[in-house]
C-alpha positions in Angstrom: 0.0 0.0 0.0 2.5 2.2 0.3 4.3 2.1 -3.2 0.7 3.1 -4.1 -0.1 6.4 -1.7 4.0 7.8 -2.9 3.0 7.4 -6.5 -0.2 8.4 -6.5 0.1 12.4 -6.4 2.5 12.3 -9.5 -0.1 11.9 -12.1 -2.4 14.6 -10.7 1.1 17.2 -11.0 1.4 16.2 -14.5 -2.8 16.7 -14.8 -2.0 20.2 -13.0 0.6 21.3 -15.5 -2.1 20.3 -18.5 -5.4 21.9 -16.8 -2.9 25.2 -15.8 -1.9 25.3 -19.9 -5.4 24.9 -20.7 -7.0 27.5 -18.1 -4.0 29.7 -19.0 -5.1 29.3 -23.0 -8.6 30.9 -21.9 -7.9 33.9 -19.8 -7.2 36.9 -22.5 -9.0 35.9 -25.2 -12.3 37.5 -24.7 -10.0 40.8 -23.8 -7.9 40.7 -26.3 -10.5 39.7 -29.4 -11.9 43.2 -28.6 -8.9 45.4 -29.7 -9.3 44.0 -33.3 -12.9 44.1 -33.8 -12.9 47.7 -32.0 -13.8 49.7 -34.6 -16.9 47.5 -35.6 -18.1 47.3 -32.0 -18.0 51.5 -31.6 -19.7 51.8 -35.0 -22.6 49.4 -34.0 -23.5 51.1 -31.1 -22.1 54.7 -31.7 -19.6 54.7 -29.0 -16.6 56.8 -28.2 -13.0 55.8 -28.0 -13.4 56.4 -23.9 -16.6 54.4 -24.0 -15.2 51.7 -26.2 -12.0 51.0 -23.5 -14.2 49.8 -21.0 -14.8 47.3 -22.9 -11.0 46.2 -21.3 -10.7 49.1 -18.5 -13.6 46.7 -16.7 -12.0 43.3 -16.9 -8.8 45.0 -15.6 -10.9 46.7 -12.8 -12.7 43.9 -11.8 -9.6 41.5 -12.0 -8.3 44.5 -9.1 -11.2 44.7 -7.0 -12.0 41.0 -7.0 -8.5 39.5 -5.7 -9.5 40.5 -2.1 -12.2 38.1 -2.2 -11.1 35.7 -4.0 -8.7 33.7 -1.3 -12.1 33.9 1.1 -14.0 32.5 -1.8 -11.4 29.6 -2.0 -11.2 28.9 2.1 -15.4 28.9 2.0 -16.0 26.9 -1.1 -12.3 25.2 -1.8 -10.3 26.2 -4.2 -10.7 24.0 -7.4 -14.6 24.7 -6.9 -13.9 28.5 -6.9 -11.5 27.9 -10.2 -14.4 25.9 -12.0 -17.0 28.0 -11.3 -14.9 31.3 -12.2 -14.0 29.7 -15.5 -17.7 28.8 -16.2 -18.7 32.3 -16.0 -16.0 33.3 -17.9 -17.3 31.2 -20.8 -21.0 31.8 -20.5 -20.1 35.6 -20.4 -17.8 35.6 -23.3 -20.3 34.1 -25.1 -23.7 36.2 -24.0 -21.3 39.6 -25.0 -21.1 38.3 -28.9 -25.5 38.8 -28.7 -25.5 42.0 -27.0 -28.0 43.9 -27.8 -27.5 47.0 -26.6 -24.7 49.2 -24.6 -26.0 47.6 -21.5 -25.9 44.2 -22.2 -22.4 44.4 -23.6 -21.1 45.6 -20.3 -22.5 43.7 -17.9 -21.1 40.7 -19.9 -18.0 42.3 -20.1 -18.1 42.4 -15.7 -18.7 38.6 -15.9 -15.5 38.1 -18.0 -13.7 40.4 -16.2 -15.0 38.7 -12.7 -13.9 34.9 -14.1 -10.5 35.9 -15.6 -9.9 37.8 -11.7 -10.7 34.9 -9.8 -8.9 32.5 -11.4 -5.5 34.0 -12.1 -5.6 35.4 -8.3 -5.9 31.4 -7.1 -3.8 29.6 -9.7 -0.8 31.2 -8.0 -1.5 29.4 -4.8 -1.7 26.1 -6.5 1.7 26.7 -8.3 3.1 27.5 -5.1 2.4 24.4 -3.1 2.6 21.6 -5.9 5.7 23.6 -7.5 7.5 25.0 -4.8 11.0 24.5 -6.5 10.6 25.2 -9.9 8.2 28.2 -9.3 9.0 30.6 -11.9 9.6 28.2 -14.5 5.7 27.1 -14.1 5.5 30.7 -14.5 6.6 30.9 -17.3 4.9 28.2 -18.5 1.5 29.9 -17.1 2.4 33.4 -19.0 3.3 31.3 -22.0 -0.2 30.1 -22.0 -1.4 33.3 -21.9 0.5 34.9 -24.3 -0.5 31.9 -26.9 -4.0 32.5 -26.1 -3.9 36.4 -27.0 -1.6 35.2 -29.8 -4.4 33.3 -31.4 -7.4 35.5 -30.6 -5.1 38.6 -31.9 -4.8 37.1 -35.4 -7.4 35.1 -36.1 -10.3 37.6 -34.7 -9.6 40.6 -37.4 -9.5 37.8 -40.6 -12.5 36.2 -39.3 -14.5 39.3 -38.3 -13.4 40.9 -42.1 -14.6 37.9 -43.8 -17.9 37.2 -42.2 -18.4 41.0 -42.1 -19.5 41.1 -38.8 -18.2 40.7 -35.1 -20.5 39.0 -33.0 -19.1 35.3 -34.1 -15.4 36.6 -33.5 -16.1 38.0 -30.3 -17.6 34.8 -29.1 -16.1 31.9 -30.4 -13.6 32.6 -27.7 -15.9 31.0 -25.3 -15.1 27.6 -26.3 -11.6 27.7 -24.4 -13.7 28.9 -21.5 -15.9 25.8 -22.0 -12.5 23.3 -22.5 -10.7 25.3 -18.9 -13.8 24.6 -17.4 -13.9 20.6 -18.6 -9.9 20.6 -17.5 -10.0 22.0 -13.9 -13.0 20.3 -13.4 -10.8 17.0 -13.7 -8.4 18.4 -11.2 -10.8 18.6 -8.5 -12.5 15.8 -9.2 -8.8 13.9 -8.8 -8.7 16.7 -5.7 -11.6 14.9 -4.5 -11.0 11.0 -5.4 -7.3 11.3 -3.9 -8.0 13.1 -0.6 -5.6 15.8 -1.8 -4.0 17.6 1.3 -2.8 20.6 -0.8 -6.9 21.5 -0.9 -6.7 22.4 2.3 -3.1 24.0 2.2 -3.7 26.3 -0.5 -7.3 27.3 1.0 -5.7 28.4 4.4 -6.0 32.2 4.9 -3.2 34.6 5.9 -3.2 38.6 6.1 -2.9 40.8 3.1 0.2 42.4 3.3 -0.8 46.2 3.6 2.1 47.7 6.1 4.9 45.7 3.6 6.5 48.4 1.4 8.0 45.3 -0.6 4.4 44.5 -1.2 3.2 48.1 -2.3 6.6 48.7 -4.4 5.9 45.0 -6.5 2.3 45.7 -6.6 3.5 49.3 -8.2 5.6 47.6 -10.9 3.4 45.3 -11.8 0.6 48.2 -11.8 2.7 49.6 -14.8 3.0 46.5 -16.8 -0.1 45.9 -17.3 -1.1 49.4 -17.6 0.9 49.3 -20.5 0.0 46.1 -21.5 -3.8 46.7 -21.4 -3.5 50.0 -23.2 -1.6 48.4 -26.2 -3.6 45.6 -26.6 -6.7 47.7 -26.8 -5.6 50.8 -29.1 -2.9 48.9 -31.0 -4.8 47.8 -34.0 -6.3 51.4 -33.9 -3.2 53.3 -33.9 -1.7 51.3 -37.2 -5.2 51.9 -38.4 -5.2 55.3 -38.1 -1.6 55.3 -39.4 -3.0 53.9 -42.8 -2.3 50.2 -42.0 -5.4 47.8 -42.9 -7.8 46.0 -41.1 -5.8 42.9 -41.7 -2.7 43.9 -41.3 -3.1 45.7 -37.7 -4.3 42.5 -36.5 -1.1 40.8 -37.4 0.5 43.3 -35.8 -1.4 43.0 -32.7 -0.4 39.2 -33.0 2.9 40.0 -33.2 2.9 41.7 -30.1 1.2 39.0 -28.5 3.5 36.5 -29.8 6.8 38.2 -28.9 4.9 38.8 -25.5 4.7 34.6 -25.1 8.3 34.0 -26.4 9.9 36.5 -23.5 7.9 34.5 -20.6 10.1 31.1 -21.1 13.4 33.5 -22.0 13.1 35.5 -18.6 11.3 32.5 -16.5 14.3 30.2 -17.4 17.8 32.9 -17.0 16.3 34.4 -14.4 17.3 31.6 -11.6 18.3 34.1 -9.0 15.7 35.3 -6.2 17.5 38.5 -6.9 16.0 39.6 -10.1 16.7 43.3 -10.4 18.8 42.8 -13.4 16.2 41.2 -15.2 13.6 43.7 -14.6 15.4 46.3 -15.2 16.3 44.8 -18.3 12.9 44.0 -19.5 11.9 47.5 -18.7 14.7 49.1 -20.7 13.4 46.6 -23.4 9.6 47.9 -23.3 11.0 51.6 -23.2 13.1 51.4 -26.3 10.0 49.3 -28.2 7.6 52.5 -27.2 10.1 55.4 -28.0 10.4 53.6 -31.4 7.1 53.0 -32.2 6.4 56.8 -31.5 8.7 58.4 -33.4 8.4 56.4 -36.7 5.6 54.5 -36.4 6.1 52.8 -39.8 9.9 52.6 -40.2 9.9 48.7 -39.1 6.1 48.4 -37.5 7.0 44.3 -37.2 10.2 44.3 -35.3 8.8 47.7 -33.3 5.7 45.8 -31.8 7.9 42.8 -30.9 10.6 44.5 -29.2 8.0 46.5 -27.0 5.9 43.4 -26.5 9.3 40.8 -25.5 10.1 43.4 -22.7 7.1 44.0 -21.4 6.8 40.2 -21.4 9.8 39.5 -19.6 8.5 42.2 -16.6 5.0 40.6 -16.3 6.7 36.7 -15.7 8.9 38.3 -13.3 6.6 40.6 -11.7 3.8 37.5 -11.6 6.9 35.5 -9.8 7.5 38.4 -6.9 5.0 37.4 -4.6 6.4 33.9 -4.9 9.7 34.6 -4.1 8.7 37.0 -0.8 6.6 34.2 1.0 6.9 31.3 2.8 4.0 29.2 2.2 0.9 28.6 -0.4 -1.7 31.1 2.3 1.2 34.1 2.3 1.5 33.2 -1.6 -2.5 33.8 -2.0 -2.6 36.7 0.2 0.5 38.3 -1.6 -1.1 37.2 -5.0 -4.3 39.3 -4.7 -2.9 42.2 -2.9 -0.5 42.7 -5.9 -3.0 42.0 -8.1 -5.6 44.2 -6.5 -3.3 47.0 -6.6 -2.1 46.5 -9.8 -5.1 45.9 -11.6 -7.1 48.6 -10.5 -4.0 51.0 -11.8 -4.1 49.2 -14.9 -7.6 49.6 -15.5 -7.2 53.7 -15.9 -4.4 52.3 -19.1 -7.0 51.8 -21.8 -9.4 55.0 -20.2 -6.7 57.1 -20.0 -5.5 56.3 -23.7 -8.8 56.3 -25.3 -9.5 59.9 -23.8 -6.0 61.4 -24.5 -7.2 60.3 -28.5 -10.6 61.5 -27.8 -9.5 65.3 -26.3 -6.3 65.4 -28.8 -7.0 64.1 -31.8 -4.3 62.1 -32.2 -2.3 59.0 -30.4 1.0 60.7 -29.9 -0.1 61.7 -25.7 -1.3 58.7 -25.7 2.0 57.3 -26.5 3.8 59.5 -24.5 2.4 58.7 -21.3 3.0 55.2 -21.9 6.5 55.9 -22.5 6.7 57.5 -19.1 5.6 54.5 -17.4 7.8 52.6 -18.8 10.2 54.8 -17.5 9.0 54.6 -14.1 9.0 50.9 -14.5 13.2 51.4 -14.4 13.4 53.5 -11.3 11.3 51.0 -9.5 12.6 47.8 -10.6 16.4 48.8 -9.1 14.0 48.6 -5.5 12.7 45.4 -6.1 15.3 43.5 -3.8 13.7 40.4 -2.2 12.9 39.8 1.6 14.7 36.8 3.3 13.1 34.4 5.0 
């Protein structure tokens, strides 16, 4: 009997690594199959450029305000049940958005995808941290990877498919199949949760204070504020600044892909080299990256649009695998993992949210993109300044 309870976990950490691929696969397509079809979605119901980013501005809001709860939701339901039901909603809501009717409708289905992507990617950190305590960041990696594939395939294929149909109601919510299939996949996971007596449930579901008095807390949540300020913004005006530059429909989605694509190729590069718990060098690296990719794409816009977009996208990459790794490295346990988790991403989410308002406005009040840009190149500049304070705690 007891060759049987030692072997027994090791297939459920090789189902963990498949269902955390498959979950990751699902979380930014139903934000990021927006920025493509953004100009069809403000001409069908007559919106501005400010009204039109909330169509991201609310995910990114609700994955802030809805990382507090989620660790409670987890220690009073479990945490695979939490996961499966977040990712349910995040399918059915995905897919209810594509038949809006009205302005209404479109954004209260946009709070239900916002509200599954949040609690998910607050818990999923937890489970990483007690079935992968050692090889932490190279899960990571793995997880961004996912993520970045997933906006890598809804980038490229929603603008082609939303041109030839003529419409984008089907592009907008054939995205809700990987909801469906993350569902299916984490569903297994609890159910082997369940058939194995798992100890980990109860682990991960443990509850420990949010760091609110730990500077190291506020300055990580701070970076990672900016990364996805910047992220957010470029994946929802991207398309419409090359568009706007004369680019077609077609051919602003590819870049869009691109940008997604060189965003999944820096999560393995940083979440592999960067084996220290020290990882200064690498952020400030990645930042330096994303700042070069923005002053470039500001300046001459259509001088090498391709290389531009990747550049931007493989450092800003490289900072959100790092900065999704911080609250790793700074606790002890799976609880201080969770609690660190959704104070960072609390913080940083709700910053991030103001990135595709902020944008959209600036266009709206200007007339152009170029303040748009600007600001975004200021962040990244921040994003150096704060990275060389990012020295980890010791335990």
């Amino acid at each position: 009997m007891h060759p049987v309870t030692k072997e027994s976990p090791l297939p459920a950490l090789g189902i963990g690594i498949v269902a955390i691929v498959l979950v990751a696969l699902a979380l930014r397509p139903s934000i990021v199959s927006i920025g493509p079809i953004l100009p069809r979605i403000i001409d069908a119901f007559a919106l501005s450029h400010a009204q039109a980013s909330l169509l991201t501005a609310i995910p990114d809001l609700l994955m802030g305000l809805l990382a507090l709860p989620a660790p409670w939701l987890a220690h009073r339901f479990g945490r695979d049940k939490t996961i499966v039901t977040a990712l349910a909603i995040l399918g059915v809501s995905t897919l209810i958005r594509a038949f809006a009717p009205d302005v209404l409708a479109l954004l209260l289905s946009t709070v239900g995808v916002g509200a599954g992507i949040a609690v998910t990617g607050t818990l999923l950190s937890g489970y990483i941290k007690v079935n992968y305590p050692t090889r932490a960041a190279w899960v990571m990696g793995i997880y961004v990877t996912g993520l970045s594939f997933g906006s890598t395939l809804s980038a490229v294929i929603t603008a082609p498919m939303a041109e030839s149909i003529g419409g984008w109601r089907l592009p907008a919510g054939i995205w809700s199949v990987l909801g469906l299939l993350a569902t299916l996949a984490w569903g297994y996971v609890y159910w082997q949760h369940v058939r194995t007596h798992d100890a980990s449930q109860k682990i991960v579901v443990a509850r420990a204070p949010l760091p609110w008095r730990n500077a190291l807390a506020w300055r990580i949540a701070a970076f990672f504020a900016c990364i996805n300020l910047i992220f957010y913004a470029m994946v929802t005006w991207t398309a419409a600044v090359f568009l706007e530059h004369g680019l077609s429909s077609s051919m602003a989605g590819v870049l869009l892909g691109c940008f997604t694509a060189a965003f999944m190729l820096a999560s393995p590069v940083f979440g592999a080299y960067s084996k220290s718990l020290d990882r200064r060098v690498w952020l400030v690296s990645s930042a330096v990256i994303t700042l070069l990719g923005l002053v470039l794409m500001t300046v001459a816009p259509l001088w090498a649009p391709v290389p531009v977009i990747a550049v931007t996208a493989f450092g800003l990459g490289g900072a959100f695998t790092l900065g999704m790794t911080l609250p790793l490295d700074n606790t002890a346990n799976a609880s201080e993992t969770n609690a660190w988790t959704a104070f960072v991403l609390t913080i940083g989410y709700l910053v991030a949210a103001t990135g595709p308002l902020a944008f959209g406005y600036l266009r709206d009040v200007t007339g152009s993109y170029a303040s748009s840009l600007h600001m975004l190149i200021g962040i990244a500049g921040l994003m150096i300044v704060m990275a060389c304070w990012l020295k980890p705690a010791s335990h």
